[in-house]
RODO-2510 file (C-alpha; in nm, 4 decimals, decimal comma):
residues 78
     n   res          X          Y          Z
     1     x    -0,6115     0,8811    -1,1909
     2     x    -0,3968     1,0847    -0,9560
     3     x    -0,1366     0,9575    -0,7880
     4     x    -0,2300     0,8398    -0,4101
     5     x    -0,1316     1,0691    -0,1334
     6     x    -0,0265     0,9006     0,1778
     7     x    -0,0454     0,9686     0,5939
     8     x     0,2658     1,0284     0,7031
     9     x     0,1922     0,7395     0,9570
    10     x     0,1066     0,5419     0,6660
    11     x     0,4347     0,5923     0,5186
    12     x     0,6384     0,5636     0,8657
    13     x     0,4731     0,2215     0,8998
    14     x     0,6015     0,1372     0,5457
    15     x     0,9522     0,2746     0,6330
    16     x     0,9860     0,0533     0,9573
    17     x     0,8521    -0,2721     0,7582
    18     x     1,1191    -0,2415     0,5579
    19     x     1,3717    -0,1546     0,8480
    20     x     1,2510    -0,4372     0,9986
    21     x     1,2863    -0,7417     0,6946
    22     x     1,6039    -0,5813     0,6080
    23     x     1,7097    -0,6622     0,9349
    24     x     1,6119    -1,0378     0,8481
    25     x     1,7618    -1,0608     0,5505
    26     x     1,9609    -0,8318     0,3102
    27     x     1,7416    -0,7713     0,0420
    28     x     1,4141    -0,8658     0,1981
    29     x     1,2990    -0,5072     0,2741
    30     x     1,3690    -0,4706    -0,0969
    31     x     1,1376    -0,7102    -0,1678
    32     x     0,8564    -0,5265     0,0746
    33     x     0,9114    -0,2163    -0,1201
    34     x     0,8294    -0,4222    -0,4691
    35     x     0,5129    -0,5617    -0,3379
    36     x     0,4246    -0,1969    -0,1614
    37     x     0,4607    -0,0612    -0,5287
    38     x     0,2612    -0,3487    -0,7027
    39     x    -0,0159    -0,2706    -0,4690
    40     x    -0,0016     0,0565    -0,5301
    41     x    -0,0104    -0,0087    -0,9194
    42     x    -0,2721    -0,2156    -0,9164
    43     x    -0,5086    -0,0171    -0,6997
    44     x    -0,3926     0,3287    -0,9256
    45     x    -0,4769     0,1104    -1,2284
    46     x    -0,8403    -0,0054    -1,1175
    47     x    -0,9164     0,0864    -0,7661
    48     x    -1,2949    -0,0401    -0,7657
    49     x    -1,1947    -0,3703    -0,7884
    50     x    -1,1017    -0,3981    -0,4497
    51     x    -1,3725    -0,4065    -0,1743
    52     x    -1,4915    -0,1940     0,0847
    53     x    -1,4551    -0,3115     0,3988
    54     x    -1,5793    -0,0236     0,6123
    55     x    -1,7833     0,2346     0,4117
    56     x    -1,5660     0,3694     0,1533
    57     x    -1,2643     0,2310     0,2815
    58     x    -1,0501    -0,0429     0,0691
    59     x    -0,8308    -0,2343     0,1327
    60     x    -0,5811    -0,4471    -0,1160
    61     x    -0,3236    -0,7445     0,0477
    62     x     0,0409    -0,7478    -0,0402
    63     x     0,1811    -1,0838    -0,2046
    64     x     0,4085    -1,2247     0,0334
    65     x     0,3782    -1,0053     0,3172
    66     x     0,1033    -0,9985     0,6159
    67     x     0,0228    -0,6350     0,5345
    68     x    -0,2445    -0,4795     0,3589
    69     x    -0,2931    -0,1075     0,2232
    70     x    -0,5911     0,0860     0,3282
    71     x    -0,7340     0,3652     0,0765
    72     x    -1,0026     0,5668     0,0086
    73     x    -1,1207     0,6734    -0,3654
    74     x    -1,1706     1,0531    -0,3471
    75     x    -1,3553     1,3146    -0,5812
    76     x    -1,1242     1,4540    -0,8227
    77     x    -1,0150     1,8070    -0,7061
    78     x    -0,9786     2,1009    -0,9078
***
C-alpha cells in the first residue's frame, strides 16, 4: 500500500491537537502523536476493515483521544 497523503487541514488539525494536550500536560501531545501513528498503521496495514460511514469514506477512532481519522481508499496510480 502507499503511504496516505494528507489535507493540509487535516494535518493543521493534527498539529493544533497536539499544541493543545501539550498545553495540558508535558508529554500528552506526545502521546496524541503515538495514537495518530497507530491509526495510521493500522489503517495502512488493512484499511477495509474499517467501515464506511458515508460512501467510500472511513473512518478509524484513536485510543484515548475523542478524535477519529477520516480516509478514503483510492485506485493505485501509475
Amino acid at each position: 500500500m502507499k503511504p496516505p497523503i494528507f489535507r493540509p487541514a487535516a494535518a493543521a488539525d493534527v498539529e493544533d491537537a497536539y499544541r493543545w494536550y501539550e498545553d495540558q500536560r508535558i508529554g500528552l501531545g506526545e502521546e496524541f502523536l503515538v495514537a495518530v501513528s497507530n491509526a495510521i498503521k493500522s489503517l495502512a496495514s488493512y484499511a477495509e476493515r474499517f467501515p464506511a460511514i458515508y460512501r467510500q469514506t472511513r473512518r478509524v477512532h484513536l485510543r484515548r483521544f475523542p478524535y477519529s481519522l477520516y480516509y478514503r481508499i483510492m485506485a493505485k496510480r501509475s
